[in-house]
SEDOLO-264490 format. One line per field, with one value per residue (C-alpha): x, y, z. Coordinates in Angstrom, 1 decimal, always signed. Layout:
<pts>
east	c(X;...)
north	c(Y;...)
up	c(Z;...)
</pts>
This chain:
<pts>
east	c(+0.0;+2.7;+5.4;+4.5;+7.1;+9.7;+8.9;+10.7;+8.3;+7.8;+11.4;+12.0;+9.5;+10.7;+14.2;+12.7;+10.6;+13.6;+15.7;+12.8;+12.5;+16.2;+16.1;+13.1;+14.3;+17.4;+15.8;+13.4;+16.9;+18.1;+14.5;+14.6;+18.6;+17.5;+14.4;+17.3;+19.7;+17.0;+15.3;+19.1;+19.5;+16.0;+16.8;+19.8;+18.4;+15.8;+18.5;+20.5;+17.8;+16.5;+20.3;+21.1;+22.8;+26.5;+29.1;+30.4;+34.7;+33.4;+32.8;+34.7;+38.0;+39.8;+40.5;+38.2;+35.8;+31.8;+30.7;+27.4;+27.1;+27.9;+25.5;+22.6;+23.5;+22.7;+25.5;+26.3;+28.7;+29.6;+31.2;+30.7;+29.1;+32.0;+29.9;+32.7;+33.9;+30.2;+29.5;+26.1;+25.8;+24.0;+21.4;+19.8;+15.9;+13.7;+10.6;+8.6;+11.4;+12.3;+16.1;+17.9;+21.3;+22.1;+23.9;+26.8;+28.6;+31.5;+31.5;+34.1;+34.6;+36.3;+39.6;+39.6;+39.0;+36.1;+32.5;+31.1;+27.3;+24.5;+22.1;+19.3;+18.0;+17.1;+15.2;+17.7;+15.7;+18.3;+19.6;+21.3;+23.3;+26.3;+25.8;+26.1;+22.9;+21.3;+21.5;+20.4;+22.5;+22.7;+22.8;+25.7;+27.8;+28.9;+25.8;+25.3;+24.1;+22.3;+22.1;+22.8;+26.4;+26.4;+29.4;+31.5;+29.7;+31.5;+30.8;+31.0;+28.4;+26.1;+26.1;+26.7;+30.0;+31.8;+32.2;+35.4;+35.1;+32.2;+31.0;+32.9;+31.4;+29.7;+30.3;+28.8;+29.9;+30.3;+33.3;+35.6;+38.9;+37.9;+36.8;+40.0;+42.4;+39.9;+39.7;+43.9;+41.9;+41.8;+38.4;+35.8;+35.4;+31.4;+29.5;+26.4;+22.8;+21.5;+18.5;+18.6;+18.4;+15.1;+16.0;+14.5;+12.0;+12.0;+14.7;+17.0;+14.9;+15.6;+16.4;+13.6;+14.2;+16.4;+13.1;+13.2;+13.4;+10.5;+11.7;+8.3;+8.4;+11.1;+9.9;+6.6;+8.7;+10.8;+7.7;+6.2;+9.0;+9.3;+5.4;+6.0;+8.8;+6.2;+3.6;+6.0;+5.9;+2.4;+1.8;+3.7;+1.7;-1.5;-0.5;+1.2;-2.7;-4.1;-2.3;-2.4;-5.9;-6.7;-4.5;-6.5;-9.7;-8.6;-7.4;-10.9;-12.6;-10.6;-11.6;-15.2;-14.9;-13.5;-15.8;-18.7;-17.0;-18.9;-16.8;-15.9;-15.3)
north	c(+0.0;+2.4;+1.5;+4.8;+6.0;+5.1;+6.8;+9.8;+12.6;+11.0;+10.4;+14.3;+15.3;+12.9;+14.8;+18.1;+17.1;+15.8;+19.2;+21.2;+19.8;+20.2;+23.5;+24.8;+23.5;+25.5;+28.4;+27.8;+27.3;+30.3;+32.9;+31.5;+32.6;+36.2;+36.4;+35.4;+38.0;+40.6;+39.7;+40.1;+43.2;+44.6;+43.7;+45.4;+48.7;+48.1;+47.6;+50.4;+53.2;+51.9;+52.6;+55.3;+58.0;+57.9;+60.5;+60.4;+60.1;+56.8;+55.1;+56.7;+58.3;+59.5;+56.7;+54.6;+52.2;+52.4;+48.5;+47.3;+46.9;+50.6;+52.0;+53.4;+53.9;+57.4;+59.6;+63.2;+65.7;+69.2;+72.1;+74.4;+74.2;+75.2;+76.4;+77.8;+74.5;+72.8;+70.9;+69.6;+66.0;+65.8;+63.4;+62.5;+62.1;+63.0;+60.9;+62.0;+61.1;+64.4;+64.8;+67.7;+67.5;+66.6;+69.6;+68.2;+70.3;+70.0;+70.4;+71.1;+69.5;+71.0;+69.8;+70.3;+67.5;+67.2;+65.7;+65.5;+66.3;+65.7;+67.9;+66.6;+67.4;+71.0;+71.5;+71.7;+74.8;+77.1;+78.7;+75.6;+72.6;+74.0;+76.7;+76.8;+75.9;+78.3;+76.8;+77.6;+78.3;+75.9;+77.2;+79.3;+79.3;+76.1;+73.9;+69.6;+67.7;+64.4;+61.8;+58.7;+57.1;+55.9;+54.4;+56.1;+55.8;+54.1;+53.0;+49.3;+49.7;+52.6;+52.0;+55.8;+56.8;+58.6;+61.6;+63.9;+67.3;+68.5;+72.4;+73.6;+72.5;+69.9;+65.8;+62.8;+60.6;+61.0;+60.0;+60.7;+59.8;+62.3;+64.8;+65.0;+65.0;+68.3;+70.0;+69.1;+68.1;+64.7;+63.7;+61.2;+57.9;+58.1;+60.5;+61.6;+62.5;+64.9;+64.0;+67.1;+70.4;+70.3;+73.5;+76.6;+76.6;+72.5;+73.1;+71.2;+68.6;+66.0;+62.6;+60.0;+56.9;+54.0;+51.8;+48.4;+45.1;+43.3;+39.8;+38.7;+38.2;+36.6;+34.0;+33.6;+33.0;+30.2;+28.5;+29.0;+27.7;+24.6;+24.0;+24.2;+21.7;+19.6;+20.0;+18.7;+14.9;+15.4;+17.0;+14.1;+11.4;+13.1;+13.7;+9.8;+8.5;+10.4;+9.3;+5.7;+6.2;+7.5;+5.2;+2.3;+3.8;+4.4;+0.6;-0.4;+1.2;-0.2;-3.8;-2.9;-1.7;-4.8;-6.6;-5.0;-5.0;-7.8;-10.3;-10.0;-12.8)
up	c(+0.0;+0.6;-2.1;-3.3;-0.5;-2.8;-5.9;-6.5;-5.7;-2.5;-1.6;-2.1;-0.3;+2.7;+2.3;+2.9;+5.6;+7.5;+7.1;+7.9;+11.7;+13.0;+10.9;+12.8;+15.9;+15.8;+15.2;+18.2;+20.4;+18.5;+19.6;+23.0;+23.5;+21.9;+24.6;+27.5;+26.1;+25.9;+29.1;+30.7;+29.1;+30.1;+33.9;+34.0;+32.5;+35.4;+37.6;+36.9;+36.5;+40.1;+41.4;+43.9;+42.0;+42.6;+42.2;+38.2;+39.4;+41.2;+37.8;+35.3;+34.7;+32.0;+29.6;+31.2;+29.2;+30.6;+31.2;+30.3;+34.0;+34.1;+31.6;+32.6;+36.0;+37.4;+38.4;+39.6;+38.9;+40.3;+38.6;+35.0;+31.7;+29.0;+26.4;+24.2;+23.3;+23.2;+19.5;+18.3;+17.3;+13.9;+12.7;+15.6;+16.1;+19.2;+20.5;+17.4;+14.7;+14.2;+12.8;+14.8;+16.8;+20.4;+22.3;+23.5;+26.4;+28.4;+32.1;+34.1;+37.1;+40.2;+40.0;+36.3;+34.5;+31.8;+31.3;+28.7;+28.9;+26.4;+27.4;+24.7;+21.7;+19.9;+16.3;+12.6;+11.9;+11.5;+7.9;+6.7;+8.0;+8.0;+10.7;+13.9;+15.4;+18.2;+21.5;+24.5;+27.2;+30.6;+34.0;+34.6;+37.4;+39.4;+39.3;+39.9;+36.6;+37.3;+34.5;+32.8;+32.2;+28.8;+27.1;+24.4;+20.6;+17.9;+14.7;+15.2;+17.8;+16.7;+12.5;+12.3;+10.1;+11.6;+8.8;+8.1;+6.8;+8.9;+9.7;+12.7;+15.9;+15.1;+15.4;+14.5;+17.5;+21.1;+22.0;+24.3;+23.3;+20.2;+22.3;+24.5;+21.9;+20.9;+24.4;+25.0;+28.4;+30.5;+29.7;+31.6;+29.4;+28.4;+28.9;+30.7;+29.9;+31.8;+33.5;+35.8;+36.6;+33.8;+31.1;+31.2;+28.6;+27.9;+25.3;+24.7;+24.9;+27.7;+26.2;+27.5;+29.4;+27.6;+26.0;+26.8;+24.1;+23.1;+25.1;+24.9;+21.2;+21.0;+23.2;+21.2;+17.9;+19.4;+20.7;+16.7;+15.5;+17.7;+16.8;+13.2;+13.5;+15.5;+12.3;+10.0;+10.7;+11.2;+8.2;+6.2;+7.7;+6.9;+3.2;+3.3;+4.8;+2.3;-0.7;+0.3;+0.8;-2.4;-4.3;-2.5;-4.3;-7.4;-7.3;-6.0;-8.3;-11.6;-10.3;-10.1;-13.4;-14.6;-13.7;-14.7;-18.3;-21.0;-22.3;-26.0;-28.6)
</pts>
């Protein structure tokens, strides 16, 4: 009943079958180690954010490379805005996807070395892109910035290219290693987002809260995946069933018909 099996259609079929099921499987394992990454990464951004704020020179110095067990974490600093040597980062987007600059300042701290601040985001609605941007001014005056410590940007792990040639004052990565070697000033590795004092006036714009990843999806893939592998053996023995079964009536009914077939002479 089931030599069919062997004929070629059926053995290709078979083939395809059997690749599918380790194939979906490892992409099941694969979702399922996403939705642990991004459940890790989730509760450490939790984690952090819910940390007491701790002064910045207790987790970075100059030179010094922010950990992913740094990031996020909420810091102070004491001492000056520099706004003679602050740059504006270009291409960057607020909460509504609209493409302005992030003000990036330098703040002096009180035994001279440097932090670099971004203080958010402001409109590109000036004359051209090649302009200086008008920004408006922090708090003068020795003042304490609270925000987050985020790690220097690169283009490994941002995508952005890092462009030459650019209108004075302005950058495309925070960075700073770049930034020092600018200033001729020891510089703190990463920088901070200011989360506090609030603007005068809401602008710049305070960056929001880091979102967190969509875990949940990837665990809802792996479990599809692992179903669908589940669906393919199931799926062959249904189609095998049904092709034995109609070949068994397609025989059945060519011996009734020969039967009922008058004999010649």
């Amino acid at each position: 009943m089931y030599r069919f099996l062997m004929s070629r259609q059926w053995v290709i079929l078979t083939l395809i079958a059997l690749l599918l099921i380790p194939t979906m499987i490892r992409l099941g394992i694969w979702q399922m180690h996403r939705y642990e990454e991004r459940t890790a990464r989730n509760q450490l951004v939790t984690d952090s954010l819910a940390a007491k704020p701790v002064p910045v020179e207790k987790l970075s110095a100059p030179g010094h490379t922010v950990t992913s067990a740094e990031r996020y974490r909420t810091v102070t600093a004491k001492g000056r805005f520099d706004t003679e040597d602050e740059v504006v980062v270009r291409r960057r987007t607020n909460s509504d996807d609209e493409v302005g600059y992030h003000v990036l300042t330098p703040f002096v701290l009180d035994d001279g070395k440097v932090l670099l601040v971004n203080r958010g985001w402001i409109p590109s609605d000036g004359p051209s892109q090649t302009a200086f941007p008008k920004v408006p001014a922090p708090p003068s005056g020795e003042v304490t910035v609270t925000g987050r410590l985020m790690p220097d940007e690169t283009t490994a792990a941002s995508g952005i290219k890092n462009l030459k040639g650019l209108p004075d004052r302005q950058i495309m990565l925070i960075n700073s290693e770049q930034q020092a070697r600018r200033l001729g000033a020891q510089v703190l590795g990463g920088y901070v987002v200011q989360t506090a004092p609030e603007p005068k006036g809401d602008t710049p714009e305070l960056l929001g809260d880091p979102g967190k990843e969509d875990a949940a999806l990837n665990y809802a893939y792996a479990v599809q995946w692992w179903l669908f592998s589940a669906a393919v053996p199931v799926g062959w023995v249904i189609l095998a069933r049904r092709e034995a079964r109609d070949r068994a009536q397609r025989t059945a009914q060519g011996a009734d018909t020969t039967e009922t077939e008058p004999a010649t002479v």
